[in-house]
PASEDO-875635 format. One record per residue (C-alpha): x, y, z. Coordinates in pm, 1 decimal, padded with zeros to 6 digits. Example, Ala and Ser with C-alpha at 12.3 -4.5 7.8 and 13.67 -1.06 7.14 Angstrom:
# PASEDO-875635
         x         y         z
   01230.0  -00450.0   00780.0
   01367.0  -00106.0   00714.0
END
This chain:
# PASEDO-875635
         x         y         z
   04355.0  -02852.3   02639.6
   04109.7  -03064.5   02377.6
   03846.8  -03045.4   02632.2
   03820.9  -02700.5   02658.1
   03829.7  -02670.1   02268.9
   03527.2  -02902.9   02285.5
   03343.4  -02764.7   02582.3
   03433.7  -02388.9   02400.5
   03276.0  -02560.1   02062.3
   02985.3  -02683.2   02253.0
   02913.4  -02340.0   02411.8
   02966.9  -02200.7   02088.8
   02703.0  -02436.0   01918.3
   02477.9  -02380.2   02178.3
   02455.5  -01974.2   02154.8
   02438.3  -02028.3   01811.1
   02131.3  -02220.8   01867.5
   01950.1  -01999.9   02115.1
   02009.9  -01680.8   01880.8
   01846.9  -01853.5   01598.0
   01580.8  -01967.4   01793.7
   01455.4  -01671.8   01921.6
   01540.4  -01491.2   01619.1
   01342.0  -01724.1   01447.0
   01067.0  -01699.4   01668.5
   01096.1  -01278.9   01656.5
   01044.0  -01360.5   01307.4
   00764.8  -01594.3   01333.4
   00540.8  -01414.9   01604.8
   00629.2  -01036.9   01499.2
   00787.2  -00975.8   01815.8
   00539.6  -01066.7   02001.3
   00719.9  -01235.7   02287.5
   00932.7  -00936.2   02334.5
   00644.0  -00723.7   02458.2
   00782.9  -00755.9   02797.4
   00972.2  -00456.9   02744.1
   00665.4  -00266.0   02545.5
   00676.9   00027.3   02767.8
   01088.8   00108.9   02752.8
   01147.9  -00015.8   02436.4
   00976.5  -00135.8   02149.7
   00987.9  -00468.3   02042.4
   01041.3  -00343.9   01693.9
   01376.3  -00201.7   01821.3
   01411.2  -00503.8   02020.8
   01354.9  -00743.4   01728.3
   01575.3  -00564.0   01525.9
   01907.2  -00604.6   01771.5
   01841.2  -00920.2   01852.5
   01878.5  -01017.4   01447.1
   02157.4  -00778.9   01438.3
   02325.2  -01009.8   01700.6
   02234.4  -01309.2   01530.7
   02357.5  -01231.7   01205.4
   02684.2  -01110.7   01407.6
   02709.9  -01391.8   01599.8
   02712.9  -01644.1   01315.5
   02920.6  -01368.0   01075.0
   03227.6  -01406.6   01329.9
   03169.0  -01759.5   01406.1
   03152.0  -01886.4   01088.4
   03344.1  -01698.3   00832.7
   03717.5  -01774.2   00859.5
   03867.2  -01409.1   00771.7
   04247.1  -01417.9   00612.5
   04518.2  -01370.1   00870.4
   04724.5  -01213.8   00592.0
   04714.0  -00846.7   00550.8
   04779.3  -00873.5   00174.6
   04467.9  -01130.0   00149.6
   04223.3  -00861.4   00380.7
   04288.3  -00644.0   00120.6
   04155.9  -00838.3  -00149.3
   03849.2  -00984.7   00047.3
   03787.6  -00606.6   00136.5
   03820.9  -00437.2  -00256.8
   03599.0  -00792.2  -00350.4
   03340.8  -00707.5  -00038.3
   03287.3  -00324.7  -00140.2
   03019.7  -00434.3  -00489.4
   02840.4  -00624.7  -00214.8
   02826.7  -00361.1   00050.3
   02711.6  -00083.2  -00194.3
   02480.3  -00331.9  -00306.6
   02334.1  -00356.6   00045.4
   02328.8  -00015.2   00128.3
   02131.1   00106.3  -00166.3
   01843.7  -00169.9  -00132.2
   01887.4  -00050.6   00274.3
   01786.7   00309.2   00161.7
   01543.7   00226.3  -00077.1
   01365.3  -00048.4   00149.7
   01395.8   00238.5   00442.7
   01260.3   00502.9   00196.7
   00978.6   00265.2   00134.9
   00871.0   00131.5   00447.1
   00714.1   00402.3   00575.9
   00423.3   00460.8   00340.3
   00409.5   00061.1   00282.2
   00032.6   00081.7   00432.8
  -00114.5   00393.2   00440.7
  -00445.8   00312.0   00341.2
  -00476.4   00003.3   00226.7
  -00658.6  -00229.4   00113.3
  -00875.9   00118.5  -00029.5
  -00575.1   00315.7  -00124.5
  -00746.0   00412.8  -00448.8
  -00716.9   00724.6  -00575.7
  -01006.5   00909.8  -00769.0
  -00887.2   00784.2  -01142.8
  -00761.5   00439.1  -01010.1
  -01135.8   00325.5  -00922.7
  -01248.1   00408.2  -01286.0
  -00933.8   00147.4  -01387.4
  -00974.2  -00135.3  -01113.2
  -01394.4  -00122.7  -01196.5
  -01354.3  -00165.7  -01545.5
  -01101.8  -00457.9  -01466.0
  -01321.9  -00643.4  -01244.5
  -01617.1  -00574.8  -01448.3
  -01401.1  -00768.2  -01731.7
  -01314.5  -01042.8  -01492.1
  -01678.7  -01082.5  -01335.1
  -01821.0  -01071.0  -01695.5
  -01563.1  -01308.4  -01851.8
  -01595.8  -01046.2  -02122.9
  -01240.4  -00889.7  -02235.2
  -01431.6  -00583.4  -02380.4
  -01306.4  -00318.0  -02148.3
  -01601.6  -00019.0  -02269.3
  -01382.0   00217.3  -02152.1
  -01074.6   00304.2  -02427.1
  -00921.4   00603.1  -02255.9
  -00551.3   00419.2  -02207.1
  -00359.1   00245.7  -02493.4
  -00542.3  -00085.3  -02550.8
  -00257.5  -00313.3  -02366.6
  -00341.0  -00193.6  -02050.8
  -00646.9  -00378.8  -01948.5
  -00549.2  -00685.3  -02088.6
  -00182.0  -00675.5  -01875.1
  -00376.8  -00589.6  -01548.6
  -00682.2  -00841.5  -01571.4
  -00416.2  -01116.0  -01673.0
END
């Protein structure tokens, strides 16, 4: 019976070690090894379960959840801060991500050029006159520093 605890431990370990391997290299190369798939799926989507499953993986391998019903309970009301906590940086990363590059690096809009000029003027000049006093005073100061 001990070997098959060990061999079950090894197998264990092992899987372990390939999800966090290729998760790691999903990571690493953007996905780029999972373009093998490109036309079915996306590797995005790909990348994505594959983490899922790693996080998963070592979640039920490694966290030793209460047998007792009474103690579930607990870990559950004590888990709920940390869930909500998750879910609203989930929504607000999700409401992000979407508009995280439209148009950069010249994402300036008309007024912002008048602001980022004046700071690099400042910075190319190594003068911290701004010549240009339509915002409280602070402001080019804060941004050049």
């Amino acid at each position: 019976m001990s070997h098959l605890v060990v061999r079950s431990k090894a197998v264990r370990h092992l899987v372990g070690f390939v999800l966090l391997v290729l998760s790691t290299a999903t990571l690493l190369t953007n996905a780029y090894y999972l373009r093998f798939a490109e036309p079915a799926v996306s590797r995005k989507a790909l990348a994505v379960v594959l983490i899922a499953i790693t996080g998963i993986w070592f979640a039920a391998t490694r966290l030793r959840l209460p047998q007792d019903p009474s103690a579930r309970k607990t870990l559950a009301r004590r888990a709920r801060t940390v869930g909500l906590l998750a879910a609203i940086l989930t929504v607000a990363f999700a409401l992000r991500y979407d508009g995280i590059t439209s148009g950069l690096p010249q994402s300036y809009t008309p007024d912002e050029y008048d602001y980022v000029h004046s700071y690099l003027t400042m910075i190319k000049r190594g003068d911290m006159n701004p010549r240009w006093w339509h915002h409280p005073s602070v402001q080019p100061y804060v941004n050049v520093g």
